[in-house]
C-alpha positions as CSV (number, residue, x, y, z in Angstrom):
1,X,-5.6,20.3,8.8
2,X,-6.3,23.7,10.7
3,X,-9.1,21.9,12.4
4,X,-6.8,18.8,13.7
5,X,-4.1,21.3,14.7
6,X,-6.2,22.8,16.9
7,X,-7.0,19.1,18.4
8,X,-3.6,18.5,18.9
9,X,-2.9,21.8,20.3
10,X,-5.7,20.9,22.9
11,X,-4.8,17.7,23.8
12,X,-7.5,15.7,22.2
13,X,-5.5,14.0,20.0
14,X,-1.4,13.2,19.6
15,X,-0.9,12.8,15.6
16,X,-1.8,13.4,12.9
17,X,-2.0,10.7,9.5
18,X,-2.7,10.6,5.5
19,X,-3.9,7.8,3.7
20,X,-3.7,7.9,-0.6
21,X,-2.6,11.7,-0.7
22,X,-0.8,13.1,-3.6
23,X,3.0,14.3,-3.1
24,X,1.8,18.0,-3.3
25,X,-1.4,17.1,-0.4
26,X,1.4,16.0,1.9
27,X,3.5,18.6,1.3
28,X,0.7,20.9,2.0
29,X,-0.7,19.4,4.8
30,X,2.8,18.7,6.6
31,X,3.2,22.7,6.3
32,X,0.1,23.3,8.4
33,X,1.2,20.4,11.2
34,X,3.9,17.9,10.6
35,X,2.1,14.7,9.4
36,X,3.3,11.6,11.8
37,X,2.4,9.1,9.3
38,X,0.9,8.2,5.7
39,X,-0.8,5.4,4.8
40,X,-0.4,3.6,1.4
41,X,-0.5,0.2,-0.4
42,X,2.9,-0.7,-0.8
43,X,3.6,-4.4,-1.9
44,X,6.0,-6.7,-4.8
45,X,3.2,-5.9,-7.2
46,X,2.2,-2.1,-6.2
47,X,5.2,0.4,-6.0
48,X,3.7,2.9,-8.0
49,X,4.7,5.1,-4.2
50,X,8.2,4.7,-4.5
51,X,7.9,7.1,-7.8
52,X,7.1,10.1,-5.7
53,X,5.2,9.3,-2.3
54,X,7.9,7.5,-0.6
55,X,10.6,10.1,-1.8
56,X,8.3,13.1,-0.3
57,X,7.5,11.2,2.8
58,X,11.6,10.5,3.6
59,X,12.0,14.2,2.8
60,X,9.9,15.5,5.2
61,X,10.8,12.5,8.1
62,X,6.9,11.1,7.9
63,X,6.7,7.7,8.8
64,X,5.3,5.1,6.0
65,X,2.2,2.2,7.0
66,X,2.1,0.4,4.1
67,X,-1.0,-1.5,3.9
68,X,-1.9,-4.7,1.6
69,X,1.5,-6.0,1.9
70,X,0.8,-9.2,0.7
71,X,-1.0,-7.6,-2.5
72,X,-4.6,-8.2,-1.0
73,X,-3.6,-11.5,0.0
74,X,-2.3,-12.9,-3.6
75,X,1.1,-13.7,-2.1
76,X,-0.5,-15.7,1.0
77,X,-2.4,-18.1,-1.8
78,X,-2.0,-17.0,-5.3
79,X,-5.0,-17.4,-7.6
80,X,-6.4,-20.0,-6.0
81,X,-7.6,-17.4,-3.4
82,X,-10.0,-16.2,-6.2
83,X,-11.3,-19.3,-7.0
84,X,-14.3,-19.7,-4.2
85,X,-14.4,-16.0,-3.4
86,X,-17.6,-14.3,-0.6
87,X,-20.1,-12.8,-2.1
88,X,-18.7,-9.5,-0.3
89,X,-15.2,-9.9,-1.4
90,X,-13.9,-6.6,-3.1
91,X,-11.1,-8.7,-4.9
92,X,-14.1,-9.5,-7.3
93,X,-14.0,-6.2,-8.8
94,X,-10.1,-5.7,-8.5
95,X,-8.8,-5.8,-12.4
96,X,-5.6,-7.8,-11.5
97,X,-7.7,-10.8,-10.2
98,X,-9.7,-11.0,-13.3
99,X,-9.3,-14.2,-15.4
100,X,-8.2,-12.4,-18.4
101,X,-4.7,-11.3,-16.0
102,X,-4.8,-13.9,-13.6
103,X,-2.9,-16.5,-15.2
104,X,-0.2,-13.9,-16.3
105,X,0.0,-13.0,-12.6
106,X,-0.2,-16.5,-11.8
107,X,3.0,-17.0,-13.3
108,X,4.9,-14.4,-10.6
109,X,3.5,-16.0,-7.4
110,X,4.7,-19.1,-8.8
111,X,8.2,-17.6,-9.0
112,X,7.8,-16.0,-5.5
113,X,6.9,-19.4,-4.4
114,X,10.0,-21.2,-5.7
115,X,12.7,-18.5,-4.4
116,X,10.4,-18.9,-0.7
117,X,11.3,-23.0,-0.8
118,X,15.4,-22.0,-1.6
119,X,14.7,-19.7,1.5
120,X,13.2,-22.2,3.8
121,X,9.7,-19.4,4.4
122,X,6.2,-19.2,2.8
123,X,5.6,-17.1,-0.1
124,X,4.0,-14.3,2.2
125,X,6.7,-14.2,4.7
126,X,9.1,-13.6,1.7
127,X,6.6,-10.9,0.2
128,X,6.3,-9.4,3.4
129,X,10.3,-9.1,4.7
130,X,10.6,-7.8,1.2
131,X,8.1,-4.8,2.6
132,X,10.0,-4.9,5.8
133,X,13.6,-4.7,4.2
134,X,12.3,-1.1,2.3
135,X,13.6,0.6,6.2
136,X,13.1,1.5,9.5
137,X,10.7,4.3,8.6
138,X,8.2,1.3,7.1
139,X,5.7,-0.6,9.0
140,X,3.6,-2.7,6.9
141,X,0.6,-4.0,8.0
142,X,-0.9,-7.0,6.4
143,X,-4.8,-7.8,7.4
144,X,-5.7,-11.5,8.5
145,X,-8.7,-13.2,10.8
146,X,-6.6,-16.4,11.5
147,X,-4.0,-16.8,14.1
148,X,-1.9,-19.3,12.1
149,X,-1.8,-16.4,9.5
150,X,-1.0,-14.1,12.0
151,X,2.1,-16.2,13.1
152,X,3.0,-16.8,9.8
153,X,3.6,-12.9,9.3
154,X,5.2,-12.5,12.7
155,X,7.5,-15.0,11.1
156,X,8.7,-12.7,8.1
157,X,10.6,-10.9,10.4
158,X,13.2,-13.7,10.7
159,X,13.5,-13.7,6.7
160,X,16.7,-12.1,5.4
161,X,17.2,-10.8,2.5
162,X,20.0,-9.8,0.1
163,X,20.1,-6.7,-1.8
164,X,20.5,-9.5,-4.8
165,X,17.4,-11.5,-3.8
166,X,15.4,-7.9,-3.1
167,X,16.0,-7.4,-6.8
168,X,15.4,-10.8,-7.6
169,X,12.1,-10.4,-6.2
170,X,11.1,-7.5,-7.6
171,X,12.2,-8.8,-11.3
172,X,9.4,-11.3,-10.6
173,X,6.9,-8.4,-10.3
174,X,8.1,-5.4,-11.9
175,X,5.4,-3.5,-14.2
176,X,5.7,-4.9,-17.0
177,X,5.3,-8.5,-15.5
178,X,1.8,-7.3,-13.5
179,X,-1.4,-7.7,-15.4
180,X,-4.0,-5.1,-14.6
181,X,-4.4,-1.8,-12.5
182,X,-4.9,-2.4,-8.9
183,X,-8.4,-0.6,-9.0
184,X,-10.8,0.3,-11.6
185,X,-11.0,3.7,-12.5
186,X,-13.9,4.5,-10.3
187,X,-11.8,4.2,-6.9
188,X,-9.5,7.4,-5.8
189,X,-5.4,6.7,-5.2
190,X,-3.0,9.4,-4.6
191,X,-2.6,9.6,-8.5
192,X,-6.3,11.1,-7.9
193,X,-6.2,13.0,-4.8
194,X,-4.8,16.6,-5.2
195,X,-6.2,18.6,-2.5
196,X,-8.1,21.5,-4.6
197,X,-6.6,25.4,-3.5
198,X,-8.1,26.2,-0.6
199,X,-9.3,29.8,-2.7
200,X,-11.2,27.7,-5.1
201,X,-12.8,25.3,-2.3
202,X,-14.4,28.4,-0.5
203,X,-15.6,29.6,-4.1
204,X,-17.4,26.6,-4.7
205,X,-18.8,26.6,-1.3
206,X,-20.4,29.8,-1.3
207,X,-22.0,29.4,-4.9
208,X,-23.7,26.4,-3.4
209,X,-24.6,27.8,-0.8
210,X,-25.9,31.2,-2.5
211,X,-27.9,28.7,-5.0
């Protein structure tokens, strides 16, 4: 943070972003140079953040990008979206898309579904204006490689929602109703990510180096 402080300072850069820290990296960070932005997956079936990141980040006045919106595309197409997937697709490895959870979490896109025909939308524009309804300080930013999909999420913004149907939603998808951790344990989140003291980093550093 010293390091992109001094970028800022000399004009090589403007601001300054997080992705997956912990509450107490942001804090820590934001006290060297205030942090414009963190990045974190934010969706119907992941709001682990709103436990402690999104409280810390409103706190401070640090803006939230809130990427897989859509739930890595299960709210575009359900689990049909697993059924042919590329041989490079990480959703292969992703516990909530395995069979043994997918028809529990089968059942909640088809609930999503049916409250996005009452609304006259898709099932992704509903899942996404539920991201955009969470404020101002959110910008969500669902990934896609076809225009019509593209559209289609330009379209969520003209979705409305209720503070009845935000909770109506989210009964559909609260944690008891999700099957399976987002990632396997092998992949860092912010539960993961304290940054170590800074005292104990240069320790380590200078008994490998000395070795």
């Amino acid at each position: 943070m010293g390091e992109l402080k001094k970028l800022v300072e000399e004009g090589k850069i403007n601001y300054i972003g997080l992705s997956e820290a912990s509450a107490s990296t942001i804090r820590r960070a934001h006290a060297v140079h205030p942090i414009t932005a963190v990045q974190l997956e934010w969706s119907l079936w992941t709001r682990d953040v709103e436990e402690v990141i999104i409280p810390t980040c409103r706190e401070l006045g640090i803006g939230i990008v809130a990427y897989c919106p859509l739930g890595g595309g299960f709210f575009s197409s359900g689990p049909k979206m697993v059924e042919t997937p590329s041989e490079h697709d990480f959703r292969k490895l992703m516990p909530r898309f395995q069979p043994e959870n997918l028809a529990q979490n089968a059942l909640i896109f088809k609930r999503v579904s049916e409250m996005a025909k009452r609304k006259g939308c898709t099932p992704s524009q509903l899942a996404l204006a539920w991201v955009h309804h969470q404020g101002s300080d959110v910008c969500p930013i669902p990934g896609t490689t076809k225009i019509e999909n593209f559209n289609q999420n330009i379209g969520a913004l003209s979705v409305k929602l209720t503070p009845e149907e935000m909770a109506e939603l989210e009964s559909y998808a609260s944690a008891d109703a999700v099957k399976g951790d987002r990632y396997d344990a092998a992949m860092n989140t912010w539960r993961t990510s304290d940054t170590p003291p800074l005292s104990s980093w240069k320790g380590e550093r200078t008994s490998s180096i000395c070795s």
